[in-house]
N, C-alpha and C positions, 0 to 999 in steps of 0.2 A: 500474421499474428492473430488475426482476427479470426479467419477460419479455426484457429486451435484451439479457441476460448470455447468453454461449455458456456452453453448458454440457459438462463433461468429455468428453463423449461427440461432441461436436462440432467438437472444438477441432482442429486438424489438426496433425499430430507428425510426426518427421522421422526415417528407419530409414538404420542402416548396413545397404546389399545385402552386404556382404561378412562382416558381423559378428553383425550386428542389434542394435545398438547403437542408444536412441533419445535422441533429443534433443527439446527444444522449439521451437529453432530451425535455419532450414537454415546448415550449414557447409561450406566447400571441402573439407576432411578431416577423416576421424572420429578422434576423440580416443583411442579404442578403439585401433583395429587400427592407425593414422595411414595408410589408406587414400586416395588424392586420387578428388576426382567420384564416392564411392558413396555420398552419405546423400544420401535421395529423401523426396519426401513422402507419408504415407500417413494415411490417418484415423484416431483412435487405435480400438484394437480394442475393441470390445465384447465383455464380460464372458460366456464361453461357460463349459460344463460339457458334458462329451462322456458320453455315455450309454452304457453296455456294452454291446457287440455281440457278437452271435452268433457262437460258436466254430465254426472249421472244423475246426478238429485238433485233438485233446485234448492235455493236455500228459500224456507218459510218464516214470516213471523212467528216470534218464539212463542204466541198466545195460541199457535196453529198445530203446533207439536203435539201431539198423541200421551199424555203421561201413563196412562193405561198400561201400558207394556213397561216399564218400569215396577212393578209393582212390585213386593216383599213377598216370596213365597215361604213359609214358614217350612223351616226345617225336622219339627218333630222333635226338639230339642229343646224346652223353651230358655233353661239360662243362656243359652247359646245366643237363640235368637233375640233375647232380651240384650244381647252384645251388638250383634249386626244392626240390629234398628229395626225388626219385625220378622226379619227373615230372610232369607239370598232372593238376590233382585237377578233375574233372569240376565244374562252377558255379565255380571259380575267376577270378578277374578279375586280371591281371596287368600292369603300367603299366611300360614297357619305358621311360629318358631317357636319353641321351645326346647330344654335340654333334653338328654335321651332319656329314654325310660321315666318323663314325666308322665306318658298318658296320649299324646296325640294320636298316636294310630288306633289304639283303642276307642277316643269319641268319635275319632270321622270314621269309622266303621261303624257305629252306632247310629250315628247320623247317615249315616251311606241306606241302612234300613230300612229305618224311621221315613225316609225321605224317598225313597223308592213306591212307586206306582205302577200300575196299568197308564196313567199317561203322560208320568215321569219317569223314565226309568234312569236308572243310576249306572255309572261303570268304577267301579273301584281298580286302577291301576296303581299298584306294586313295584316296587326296582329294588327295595331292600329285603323281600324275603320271596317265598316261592307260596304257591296258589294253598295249594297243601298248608303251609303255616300258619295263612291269614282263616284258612275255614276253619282248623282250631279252634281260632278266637273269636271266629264267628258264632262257633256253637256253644263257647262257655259264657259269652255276652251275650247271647241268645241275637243274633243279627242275622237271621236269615230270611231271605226274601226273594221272590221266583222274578222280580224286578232289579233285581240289584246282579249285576255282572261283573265278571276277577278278570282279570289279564296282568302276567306278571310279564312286566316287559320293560328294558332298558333302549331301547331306540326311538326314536321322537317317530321316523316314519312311518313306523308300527304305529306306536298310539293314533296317530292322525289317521290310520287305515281301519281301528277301531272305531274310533268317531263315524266313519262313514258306514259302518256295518251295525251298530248298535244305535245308534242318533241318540245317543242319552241327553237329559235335560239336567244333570247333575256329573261333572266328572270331579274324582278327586285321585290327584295324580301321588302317590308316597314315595320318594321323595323327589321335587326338581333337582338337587345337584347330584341323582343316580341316574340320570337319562341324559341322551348325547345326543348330535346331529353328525351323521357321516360327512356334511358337508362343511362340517368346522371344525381344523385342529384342535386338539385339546383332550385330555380324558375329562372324563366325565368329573362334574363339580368347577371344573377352572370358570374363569370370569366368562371368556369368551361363549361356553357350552350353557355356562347358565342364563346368560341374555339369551341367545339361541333361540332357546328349549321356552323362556315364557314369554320371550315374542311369538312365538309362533302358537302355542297355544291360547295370548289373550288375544291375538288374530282369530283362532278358532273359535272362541267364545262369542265374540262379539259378533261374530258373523253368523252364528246358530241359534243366538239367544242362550246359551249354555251355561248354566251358573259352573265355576271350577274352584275344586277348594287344595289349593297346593300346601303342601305341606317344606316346610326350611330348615336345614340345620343352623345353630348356634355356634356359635367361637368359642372358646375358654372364656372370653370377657362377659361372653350372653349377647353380643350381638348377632345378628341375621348373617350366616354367613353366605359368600358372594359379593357380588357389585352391589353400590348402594342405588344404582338404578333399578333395580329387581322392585325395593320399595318402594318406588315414585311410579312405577308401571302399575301395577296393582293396585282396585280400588281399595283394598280393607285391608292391613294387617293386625292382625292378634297377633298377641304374646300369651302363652304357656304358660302359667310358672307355677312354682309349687316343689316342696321336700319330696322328695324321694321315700325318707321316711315318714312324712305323716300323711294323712288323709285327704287332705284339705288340696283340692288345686281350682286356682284361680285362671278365669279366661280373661284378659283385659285388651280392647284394643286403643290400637296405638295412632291408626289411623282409618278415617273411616269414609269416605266419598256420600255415603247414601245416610248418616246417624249421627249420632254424636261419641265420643270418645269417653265419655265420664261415665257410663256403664262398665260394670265387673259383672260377669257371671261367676258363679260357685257352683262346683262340684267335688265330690265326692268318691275315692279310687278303692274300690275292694275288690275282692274275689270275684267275686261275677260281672265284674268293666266298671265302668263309671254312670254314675247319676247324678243328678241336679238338685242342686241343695237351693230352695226357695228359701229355708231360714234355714242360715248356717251358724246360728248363734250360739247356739246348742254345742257348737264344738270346741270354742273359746269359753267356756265355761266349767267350772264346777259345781255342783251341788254337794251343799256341806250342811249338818245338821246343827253344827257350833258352828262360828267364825275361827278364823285361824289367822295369828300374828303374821303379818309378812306378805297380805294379798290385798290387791286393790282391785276393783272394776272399772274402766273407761270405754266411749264408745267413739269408735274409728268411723272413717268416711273412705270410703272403696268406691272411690269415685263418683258417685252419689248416693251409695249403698250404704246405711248406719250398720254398721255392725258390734256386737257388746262383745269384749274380749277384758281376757283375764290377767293382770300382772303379777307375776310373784318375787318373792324378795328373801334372801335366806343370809344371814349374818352370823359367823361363827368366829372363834376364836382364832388368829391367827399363829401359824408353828414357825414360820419365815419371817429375815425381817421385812420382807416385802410382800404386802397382803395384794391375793389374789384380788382380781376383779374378771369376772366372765359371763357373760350376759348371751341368749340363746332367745331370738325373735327379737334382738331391742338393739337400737346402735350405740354402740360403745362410749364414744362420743357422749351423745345427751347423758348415759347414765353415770359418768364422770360429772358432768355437769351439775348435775341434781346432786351428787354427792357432794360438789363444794357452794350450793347456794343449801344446801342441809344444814352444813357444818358452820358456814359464816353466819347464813341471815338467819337458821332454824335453832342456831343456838345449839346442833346436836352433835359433840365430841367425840360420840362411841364410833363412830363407823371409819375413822383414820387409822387405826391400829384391826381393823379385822377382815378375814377373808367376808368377800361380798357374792353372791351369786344372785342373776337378776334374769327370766325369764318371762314367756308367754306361753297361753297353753293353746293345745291345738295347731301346733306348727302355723299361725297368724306371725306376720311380721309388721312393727307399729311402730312405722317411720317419720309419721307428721308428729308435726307440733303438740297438737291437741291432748296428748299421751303421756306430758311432762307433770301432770300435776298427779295423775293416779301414779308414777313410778315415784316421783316422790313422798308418797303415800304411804308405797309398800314398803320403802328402804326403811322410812319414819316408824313405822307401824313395824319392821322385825329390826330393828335396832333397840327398840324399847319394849318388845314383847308383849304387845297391845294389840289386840285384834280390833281393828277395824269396825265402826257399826253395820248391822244387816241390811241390805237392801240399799247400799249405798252405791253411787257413781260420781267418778270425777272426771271433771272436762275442765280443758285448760292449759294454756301455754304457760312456761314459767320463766323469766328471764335471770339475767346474773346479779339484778340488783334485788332479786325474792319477791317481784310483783307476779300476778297473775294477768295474762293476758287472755284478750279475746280472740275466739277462733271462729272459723268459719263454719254456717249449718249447726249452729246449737240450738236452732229450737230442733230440729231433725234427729239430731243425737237425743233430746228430752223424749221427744215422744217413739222412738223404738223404747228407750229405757221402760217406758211406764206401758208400751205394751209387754213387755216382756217380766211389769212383776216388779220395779225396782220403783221405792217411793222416795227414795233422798237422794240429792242432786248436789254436789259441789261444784259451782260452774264463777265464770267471773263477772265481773258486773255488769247490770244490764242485757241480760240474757235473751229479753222477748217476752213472747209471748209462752207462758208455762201450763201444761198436762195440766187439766184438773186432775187433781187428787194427791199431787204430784208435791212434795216441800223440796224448795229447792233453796239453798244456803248461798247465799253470793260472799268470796273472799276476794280480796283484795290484795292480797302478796300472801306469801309462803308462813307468815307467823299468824294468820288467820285459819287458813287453812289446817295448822297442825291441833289447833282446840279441837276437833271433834274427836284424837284420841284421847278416849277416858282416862282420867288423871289419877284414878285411884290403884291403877295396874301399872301406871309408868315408870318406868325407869330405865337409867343407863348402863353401859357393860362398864366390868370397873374400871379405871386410871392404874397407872401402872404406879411403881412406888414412889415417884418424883413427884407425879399430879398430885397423890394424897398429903403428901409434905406440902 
């Protein structure tokens, strides 16, 4: 009986590839990660003990290490480099995601350029278009350079045979989930291919000193598509983002080894590629020779970047009995909000009965806090068909009982504003230290707040024929 027994070491066991997660038997998805199709069968492992190996490098005190070689080589790019933290740090791996057709190939061929030398030369590899395509847009972004080298090529052994015929100090591979390894089942993009492809390239890097800027697809949801170990591999990733339709696209990272994370870079998308918006204020804005009922000013925080952007507010009669509400750069949510701490604690009746439309200019999207006292502002200000005073800004959080609260970085917000030209300030109490030149109004809840619409132009839309009874 004994002899017929499988014994532990024979018995065949069943691994999450995604997790490593085992089991005893095979399942559709692992219970672990709830992965579907990755637990495979594998023989259980046998009981190893790894033997000490010969040192190659001794370890030194860390007061002995060389920081020199580390250093930030700027990229020729500066909101870019204003993101990385000076610039790509030589063996750095960088994992560039965004959606399609926001712009990514277009900056890192820009930067492929700009960044290209006599004694850095650059290699620009391809897997989603042909050599021919990308020198197009080299010549309409004007990105040409006798340093900068194309290879369009899907095979990881290729690239690495590039590497050794070119020795660039810059590669940037478009995209990781288009390139495969012969030596791993999979088409190209699967979990498996994509570990693959940037271990072996941040092996390449780190061994050459080679800055690499890989470029990632996104999901439907906007996440990094792939394993989520792709992102714990890699020192830096940015995120993309940015309309399609407007101008405006934002570089923000998400993680950073060598900086900090609270820098946004701004750029800029037209005809001729992309450029670097040092003041992007310009594009959240209108210049109006009157004031117009229905707009407010506030100024956002892009991660330590004050930026002034523009809220507008449009109130029309309603045909339905159920008044529209659609809002375009602002979340839905808050501007529901503001509409019932309006109606309760602002005392203002007209906007329950009417279509509302609430936007932002310059395709800016203005998802903090700080953003709730200018929308309540603009709904205030086109509900009663009151424009707003000139040269005003408001900052300020607003809650459901109509106080105003305190948000973070308002003397920062004060002073982009009064660089930029703007002398009156709605902020909430105890703000700091204030601009000279600068009046600023401290309110205290939402019925303070609504006095600076002039009284002599206000009014409501009318009540239907019950209210007037």
């Amino acid at each position: 009986m004994a002899a017929r027994t499988k014994t532990t070491k024979d018995r065949p066991s069943y691994r999450c590839t995604e997790c490593g997660w085992q089991t005893a038997k095979w399942l559709g998805r692992c219970t672990e990660c709830q992965a579907w199709g990755t637990v495979e069968e594998y023989g259980a492992p046998a009981v190893r003990t790894t033997a000490p190996g010969r040192v190659t490098t001794s370890a030194v005190p860390i007061g002995q290490v060389d920081g020199r070689t580390a250093t930030a080589r700027p990229t020729g790019v500066p909101e870019l480099d204003r993101v990385l933290g000076g610039g790509l740090v030589p063996g750095a791996v960088v994992l560039v995601a965004g959606e399609p057709g926001v712009g990514k190939s277009t900056l890192l061929l820009d930067v492929a350029a700009k960044s290209a030398s006599e004694e850095h030369r650059t290699l620009y590899v391809t897997g989603e278009e042909s050599a021919s395509q990308v020198r197009l847009r080299a010549d309409r972004i004007k990105a040409i350079d006798d340093n900068l080298y194309l290879a369009a090529e899907t095979d990881l052994a290729t690239i690495l045979g590039h590497l050794d015929a070119v020795k660039p100090s810059l590669l940037i591979l478009d995209s990781v989930q288009t390139v495969a390894s012969p030596e791993i089942d999979g088409a190209p993009g699967g979990m498996a291919q994509v570990r693959e492809v940037a271990g072996a390239l941040i092996r390449a890097s780190k061994e050459r000193g080679m800055s690499t800027l890989l470029v990632g697809h996104v999901t439907k949801d906007g996440a990094i598509a792939g394993p989520r170990l792709l992102e714990h591999l890699v020192d830096v990733v940015l995120s993309f983002e940015g309309d399609r339709h407007a101008r405006l696209r934002l570089v923000r990272g998400v993680k950073n080894r060598y900086g900090t994370t609270d820098e946004v870079g701004c750029f800029e998308l037209h005809d001729e590629g992309i450029t670097g918006l040092a003041d992007p204020s310009g594009l959240f804005l209108t210049r109006r020779a009157e004031p117009v009922p229905g707009t407010c000013l506030t100024v956002t925080l892009e991660g330590r970047r004050p930026l002034v952007a523009e809220v507008q507010a449009l109130t029309v009669d309603s045909q339905i009995p159920s008044p529209r509400r659609t809002t375009s750069g602002l979340e839905t949510s808050r501007v529901s909000m503001m509409l019932a701490v309006l109606e309760q604690r602002g005392k203002i009746s007209a906007l329950g009965k009417r279509d509302i439309y609430s936007a932002t200019v310059g395709g800016v999207k203005l998802t903090e806090p700080a953003a709730d006292l200018a929308i309540a502002l603009a709904l205030a200000s086109a509900a009663s068909d009151t424009p707003l005073p000139n040269n005003l800004v408001a900052i300020g959080e607003v809650g459901l009982a109509g106080e105003v609260r305190r948000v973070t970085g308002v003397q920062r917000r004060l002073s982009e504003a009064h660089r930029l030209g703007f002398t009156h300030a709605l902020v909430p109490s105890d703000p700091g230290k204030i601009p000279a030149g600068m009046k600023v109004i401290e309110v205290a809840d939402i019925g303070d707040a609504l006095r600076v619409l002039p009284r002599s132009r206000k009014r409501e839309a009318p009540r239907d024929a019950e209210d007037r009874r």
